[in-house]
C-alpha positions in Angstrom: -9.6 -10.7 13.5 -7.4 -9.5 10.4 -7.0 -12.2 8.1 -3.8 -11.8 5.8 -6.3 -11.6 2.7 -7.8 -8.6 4.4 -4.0 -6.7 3.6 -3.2 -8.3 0.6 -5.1 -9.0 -2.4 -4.2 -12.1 -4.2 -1.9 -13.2 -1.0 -1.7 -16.8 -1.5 -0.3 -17.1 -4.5 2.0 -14.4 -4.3 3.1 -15.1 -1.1 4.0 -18.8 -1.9 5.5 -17.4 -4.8 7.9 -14.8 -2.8 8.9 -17.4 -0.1 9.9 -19.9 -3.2 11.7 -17.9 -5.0 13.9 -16.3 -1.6 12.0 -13.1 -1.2 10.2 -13.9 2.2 11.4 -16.7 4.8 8.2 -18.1 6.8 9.5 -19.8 9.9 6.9 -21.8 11.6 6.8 -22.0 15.3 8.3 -24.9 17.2 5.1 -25.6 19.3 2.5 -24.4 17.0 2.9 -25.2 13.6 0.1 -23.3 12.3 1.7 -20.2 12.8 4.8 -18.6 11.2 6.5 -15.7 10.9 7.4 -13.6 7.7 10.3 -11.8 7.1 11.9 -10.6 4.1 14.8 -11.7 2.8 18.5 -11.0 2.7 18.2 -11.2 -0.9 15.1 -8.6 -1.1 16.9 -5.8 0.5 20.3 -6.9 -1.8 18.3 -7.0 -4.8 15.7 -4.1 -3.7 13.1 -6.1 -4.3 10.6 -4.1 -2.5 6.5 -4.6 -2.9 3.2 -4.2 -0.8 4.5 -8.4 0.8 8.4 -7.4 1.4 7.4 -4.0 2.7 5.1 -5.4 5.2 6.7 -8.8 6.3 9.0 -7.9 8.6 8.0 -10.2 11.4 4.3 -10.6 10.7 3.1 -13.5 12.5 -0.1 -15.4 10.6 -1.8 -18.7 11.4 -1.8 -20.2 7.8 -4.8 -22.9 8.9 -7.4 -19.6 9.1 -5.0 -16.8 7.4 -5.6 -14.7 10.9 -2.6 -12.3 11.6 -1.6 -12.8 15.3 1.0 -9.8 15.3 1.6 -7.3 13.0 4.5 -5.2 13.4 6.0 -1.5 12.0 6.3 -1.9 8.3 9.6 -1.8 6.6 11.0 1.6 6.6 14.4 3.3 5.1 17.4 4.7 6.1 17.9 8.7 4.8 20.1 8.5 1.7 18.4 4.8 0.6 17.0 5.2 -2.9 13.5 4.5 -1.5 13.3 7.0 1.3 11.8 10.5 1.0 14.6 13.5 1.4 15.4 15.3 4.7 13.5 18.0 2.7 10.2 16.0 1.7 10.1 14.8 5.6 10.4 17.9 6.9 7.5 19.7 4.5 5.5 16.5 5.8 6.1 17.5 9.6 8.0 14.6 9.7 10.7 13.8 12.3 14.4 12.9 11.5 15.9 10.8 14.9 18.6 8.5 15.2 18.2 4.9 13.9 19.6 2.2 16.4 20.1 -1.7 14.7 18.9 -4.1 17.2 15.8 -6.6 17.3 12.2 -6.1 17.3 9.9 -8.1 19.8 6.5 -8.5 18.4 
């Protein structure tokens, strides 16, 4: 099993410090305590506030007793035209592939 320390070095600390100051929001689960869900913020993507934790929570699901990930899902990715996204150009050179990007809700 992938523990969340496994991903991130120094996780603890910095992720209690990005859910207290706004960047992350860990919701636990209504039955099961132990496990929550990580998300980042409205204010990360206002502020761009973008690191190796915002990037990557976007509805990772850990047990915080053993630091186990139960679901890891895509990893934050941007819109052409955003100031962190490659160019139509770079994607292409990269065999990359431009498709349409519907909002909706991810189901991990």
């Amino acid at each position: 099993m992938v523990k969340l320390k496994d991903i991130f070095a120094g996780t603890q600390r910095t992720l209690t410090e990005l859910i207290e100051t706004g960047y992350i929001r860990a919701t636990a689960h209504p039955e099961f305590p132990e496990l929550e869900i990580l998300n980042y913020s409205e204010k990360t993507a206002y502020e761009k506030n973008w690191n190796e934790f915002t990037l990557a929570c976007r509805g990772l699901i850990w047990n915080k007793e053993t630091g186990d990930i139960v679901a890891r899902p895509f990893g934050k990715f941007f819109n052409l035209g955003d100031d962190l996204a490659p160019t139509l150009e770079e994607l292409l050179e990269r065999g990359g592939t431009v498709t349409n990007k519907f909002d909706g809700s991810l189901g991990i």
